[in-house]
GUMARSE-687632 format. One record per residue (C-alpha): residue in three letters; x negated, y negated, z. Coordinates in steps of 0.2 Angstrom, whole numbers, plus 5000, padded with zeros to 4 digits. Layout:
N
ALAXYZ...
***
This chain:
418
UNK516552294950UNK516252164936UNK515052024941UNK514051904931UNK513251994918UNK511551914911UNK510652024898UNK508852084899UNK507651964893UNK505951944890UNK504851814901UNK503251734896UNK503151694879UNK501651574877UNK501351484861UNK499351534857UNK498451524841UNK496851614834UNK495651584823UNK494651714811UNK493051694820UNK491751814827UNK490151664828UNK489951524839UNK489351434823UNK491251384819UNK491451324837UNK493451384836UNK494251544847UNK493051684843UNK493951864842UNK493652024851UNK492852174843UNK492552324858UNK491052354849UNK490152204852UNK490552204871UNK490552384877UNK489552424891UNK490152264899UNK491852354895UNK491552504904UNK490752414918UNK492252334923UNK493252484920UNK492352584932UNK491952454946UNK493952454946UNK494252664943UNK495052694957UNK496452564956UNK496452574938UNK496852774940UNK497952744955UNK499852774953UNK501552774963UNK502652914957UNK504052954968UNK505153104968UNK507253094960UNK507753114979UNK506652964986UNK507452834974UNK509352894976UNK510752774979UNK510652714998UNK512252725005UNK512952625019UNK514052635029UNK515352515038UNK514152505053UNK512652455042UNK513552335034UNK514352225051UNK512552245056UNK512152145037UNK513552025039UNK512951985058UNK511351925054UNK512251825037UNK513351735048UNK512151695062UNK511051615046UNK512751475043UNK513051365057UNK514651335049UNK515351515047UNK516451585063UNK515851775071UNK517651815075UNK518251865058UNK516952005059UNK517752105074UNK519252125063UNK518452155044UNK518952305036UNK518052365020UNK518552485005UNK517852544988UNK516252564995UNK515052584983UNK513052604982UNK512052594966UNK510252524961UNK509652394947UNK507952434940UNK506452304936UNK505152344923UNK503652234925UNK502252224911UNK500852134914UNK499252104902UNK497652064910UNK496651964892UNK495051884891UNK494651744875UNK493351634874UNK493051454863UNK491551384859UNK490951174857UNK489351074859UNK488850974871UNK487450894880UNK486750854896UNK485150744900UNK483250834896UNK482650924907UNK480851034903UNK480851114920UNK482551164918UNK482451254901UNK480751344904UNK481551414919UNK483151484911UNK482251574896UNK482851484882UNK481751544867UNK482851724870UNK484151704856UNK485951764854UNK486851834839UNK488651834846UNK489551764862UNK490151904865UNK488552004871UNK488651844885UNK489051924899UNK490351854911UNK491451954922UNK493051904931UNK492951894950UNK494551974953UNK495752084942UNK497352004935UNK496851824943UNK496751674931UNK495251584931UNK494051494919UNK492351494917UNK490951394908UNK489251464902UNK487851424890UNK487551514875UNK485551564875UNK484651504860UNK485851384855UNK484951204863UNK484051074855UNK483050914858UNK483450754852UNK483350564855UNK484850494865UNK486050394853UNK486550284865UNK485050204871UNK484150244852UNK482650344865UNK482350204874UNK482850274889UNK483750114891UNK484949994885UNK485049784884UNK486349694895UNK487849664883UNK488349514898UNK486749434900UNK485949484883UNK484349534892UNK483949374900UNK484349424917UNK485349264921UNK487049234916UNK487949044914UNK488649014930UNK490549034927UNK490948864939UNK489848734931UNK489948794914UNK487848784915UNK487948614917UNK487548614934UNK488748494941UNK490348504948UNK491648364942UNK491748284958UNK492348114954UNK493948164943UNK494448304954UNK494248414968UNK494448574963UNK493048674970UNK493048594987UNK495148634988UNK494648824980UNK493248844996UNK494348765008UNK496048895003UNK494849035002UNK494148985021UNK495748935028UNK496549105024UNK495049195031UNK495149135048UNK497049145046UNK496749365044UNK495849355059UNK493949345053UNK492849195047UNK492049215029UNK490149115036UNK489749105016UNK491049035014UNK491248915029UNK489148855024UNK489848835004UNK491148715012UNK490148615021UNK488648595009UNK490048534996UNK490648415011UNK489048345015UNK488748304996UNK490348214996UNK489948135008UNK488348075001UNK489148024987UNK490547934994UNK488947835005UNK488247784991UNK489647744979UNK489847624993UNK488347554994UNK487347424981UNK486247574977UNK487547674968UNK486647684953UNK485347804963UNK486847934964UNK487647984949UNK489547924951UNK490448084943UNK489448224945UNK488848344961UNK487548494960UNK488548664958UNK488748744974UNK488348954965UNK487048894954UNK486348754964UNK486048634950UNK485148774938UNK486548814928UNK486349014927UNK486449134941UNK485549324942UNK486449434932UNK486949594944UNK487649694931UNK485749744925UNK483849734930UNK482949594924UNK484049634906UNK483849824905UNK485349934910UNK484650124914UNK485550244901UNK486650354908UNK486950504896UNK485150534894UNK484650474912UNK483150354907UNK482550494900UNK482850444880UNK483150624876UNK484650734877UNK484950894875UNK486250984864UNK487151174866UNK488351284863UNK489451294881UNK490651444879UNK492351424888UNK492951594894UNK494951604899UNK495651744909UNK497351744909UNK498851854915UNK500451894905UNK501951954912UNK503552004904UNK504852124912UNK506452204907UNK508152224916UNK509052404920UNK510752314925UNK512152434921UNK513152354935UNK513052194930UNK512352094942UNK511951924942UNK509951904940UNK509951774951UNK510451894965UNK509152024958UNK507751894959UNK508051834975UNK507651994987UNK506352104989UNK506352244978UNK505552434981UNK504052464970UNK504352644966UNK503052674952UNK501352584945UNK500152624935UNK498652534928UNK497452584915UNK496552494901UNK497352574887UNK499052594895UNK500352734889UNK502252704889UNK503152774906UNK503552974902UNK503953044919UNK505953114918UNK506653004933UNK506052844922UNK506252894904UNK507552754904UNK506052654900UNK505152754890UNK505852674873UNK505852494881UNK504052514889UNK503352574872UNK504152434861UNK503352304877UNK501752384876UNK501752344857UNK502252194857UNK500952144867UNK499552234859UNK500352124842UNK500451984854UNK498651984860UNK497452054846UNK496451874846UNK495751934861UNK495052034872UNK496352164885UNK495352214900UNK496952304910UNK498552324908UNK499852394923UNK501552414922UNK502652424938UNK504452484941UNK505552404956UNK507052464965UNK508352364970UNK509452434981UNK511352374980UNK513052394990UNK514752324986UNK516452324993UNK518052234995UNK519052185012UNK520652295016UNK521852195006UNK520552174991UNK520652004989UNK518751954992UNK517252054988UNK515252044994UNK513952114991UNK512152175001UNK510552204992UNK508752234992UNK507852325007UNK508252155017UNK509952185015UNK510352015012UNK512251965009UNK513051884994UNK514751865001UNK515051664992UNK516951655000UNK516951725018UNK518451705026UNK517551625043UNK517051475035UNK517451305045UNK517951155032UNK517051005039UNK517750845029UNK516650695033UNK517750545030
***
């Protein structure tokens, strides 16, 4: 039986890059050296011995082919057509098979468990209480002796931690120690020019009308959505009432009292500047140092924990690996150490030569960090094919589902949808 044949690949390259660095001093990826880092080293190996030493080694006559036969198979092909709504169950009572035949593809999974960590400044705002609590006049020679341990085996996460001995004080460069800043808007006055009057304190009345018809849009809409804007509704009628006034004594003989082109300013009311809320009273309060006017600057070491996987294909009959990854293979062996041999047991020396050149490759792959475990896993994926009597189509059932791969049944219904 020929199918599609896809050769065995590696998944999971990752593009990384290292730097030659054991020191938080050149803030870049630091290295692993075992030496520096032991006892946390065998810590984590013996909080994790017993799955570390655990293994799944079954016997030559617990992974044979399975073999099915045609009652097995009209069972599979039941539940495949009661999955289509478009496939007819009479075809089945009259299905006859031949060339039977059982045989199993083999997955070999590798996956490294690594561990790096980069180093940067930064700063957070001075606290005294804070630093006196945590200890910091203990000094650290190398990142490494931090200790940070994973929560879980084989589970990416990142975590973030304070190099002891690394702070310092110093003024806050945004604020120059002052613990605060000048208004940029209102240059420290506290008042800005109102935006309406230009700080004249007048609107243009007598040319145009443009503040009253802004108010009146602005009112008109509220009461339209359902609601009544009362600052609004007490702007309109103080503007109303000066025009008013005006309009009286334009009139009047007396007109020279009122000036004939001018109003007060309905924000400002005739000042010309209004209170500046970006601030208080010109001073903004200085964020990065919190009003304090001092800062205080670290080493924060980023520790990654990250899980590579790459696996390797035994497909001698060549199977599509789109059917192989789409069940649910048998995990017939697993093993996980932190120095992690290749497979030498006789039922899976297959992958004795393949598992060696893996586990090099990420050893290679790897060496700018630190490996905590490593396990290595080998799934069975069981497979039966056939043909119908007259040979003309053939399927296929795998993984311990038993799905069905069977792409031209012959109780298909053609739907045409004009």
């Amino acid at each position: 039986m020929n199918f599609d044949y896809e050769a065995p690949y590696l998944k999971g390259e990752t593009d990384l890059y290292s730097i030659n660095s054991k020191s938080y001093k050149h803030l870049g990826l630091i290295c692993y050296s075992k030496d520096l880092d032991k006892e946390l080293y065998d810590e984590i190996e013996a909080e994790n011995r017993l799955r570390i030493n655990s293994k799944i080694d079954l016997n030559e006559d617990e992974i044979m082919n399975e073999d099915l036969d045609e009652e097995d198979i009209h069972e599979a092909l039941d539940i495949f057509v009661k999955q289509h709504c478009f496939y007819r169950k009479k075809p089945l009572k009259i299905l006859n098979f031949s060339d039977l035949q059982s045989f199993n593809c083999y997955r070999y999974v590798l996956q490294t468990f690594t561990e790096s960590r980069k180093a940067s400044y930064t700063c957070q705002p001075y606290n005294p209480y804070y630093m006196e609590a945590n200890g910091y006049n203990f000094g650290c020679d190398n990142p490494w002796n931090v200790r940070v341990k994973p929560k879980k085996l084989f589970s990416d996460e990142i975590v973030k931690v304070e190099i002891p001995g690394t702070s310092y004080i110093e003024n806050c460069d945004t604020c120059q120690g002052h613990g605060s800043r000048t208004c940029e808007k209102c240059r420290g006055n506290g008042k800005k020019t109102c935006n309406i009057c230009k700080g004249s304190g007048y609107s243009d009345f007598g040319m145009d009308c443009s503040s009253y018809d802004n108010l009146k849009n602005t009112y008109n809409d509220s009461y339209n959505n359902g609601y009544e804007n009362y600052r609004t509704q007490y702007q309109i009628q103080s503007l109303r009432n000066q025009y008013y006034n005006y309009r009286n004594v334009y009139n009047s003989s007396n007109f020279n009292n009122y000036p004939m082109d001018h109003i007060y300013c309905i924000q400002c009311n005739g000042k010309g500047s209004v209170t500046c809320n970006d601030c208080d009273n010109g001073e903004i309060n200085c964020q990065p140092c919190n009003s304090t006017g001092k800062v205080r600057w670290y080493v924060e070491m980023e520790v990654i924990f990250e899980t590579f996987e790459d696996e390797l294909i035994d497909n001698k009959a060549q199977i599509s690996e789109d059917i192989i990854f789409d069940c649910c293979p048998k995990q017939i062996y697993f093993e996980q150490s932190v120095n992690l041999k290749p497979i030498k047991d006789n039922v899976f020396f297959r992958f004795n030569r393949q598992s060696k050149n893996l586990i090099n490759t990420h050893l290679s792959k790897f060496s700018f960090c630190k490996i905590i475990a490593q396990r290595q896993s080998v799934y069975l994926i069981p497979i039966t094919g056939g043909y119908l009597r007259n040979k003309s189509e053939s399927f296929l059932i795998y993984g311990t589902e038993r799905k069905v791969y069977f792409p031209n049944y012959p109780g298909r219904i053609k739907c045409n949808i004009l």
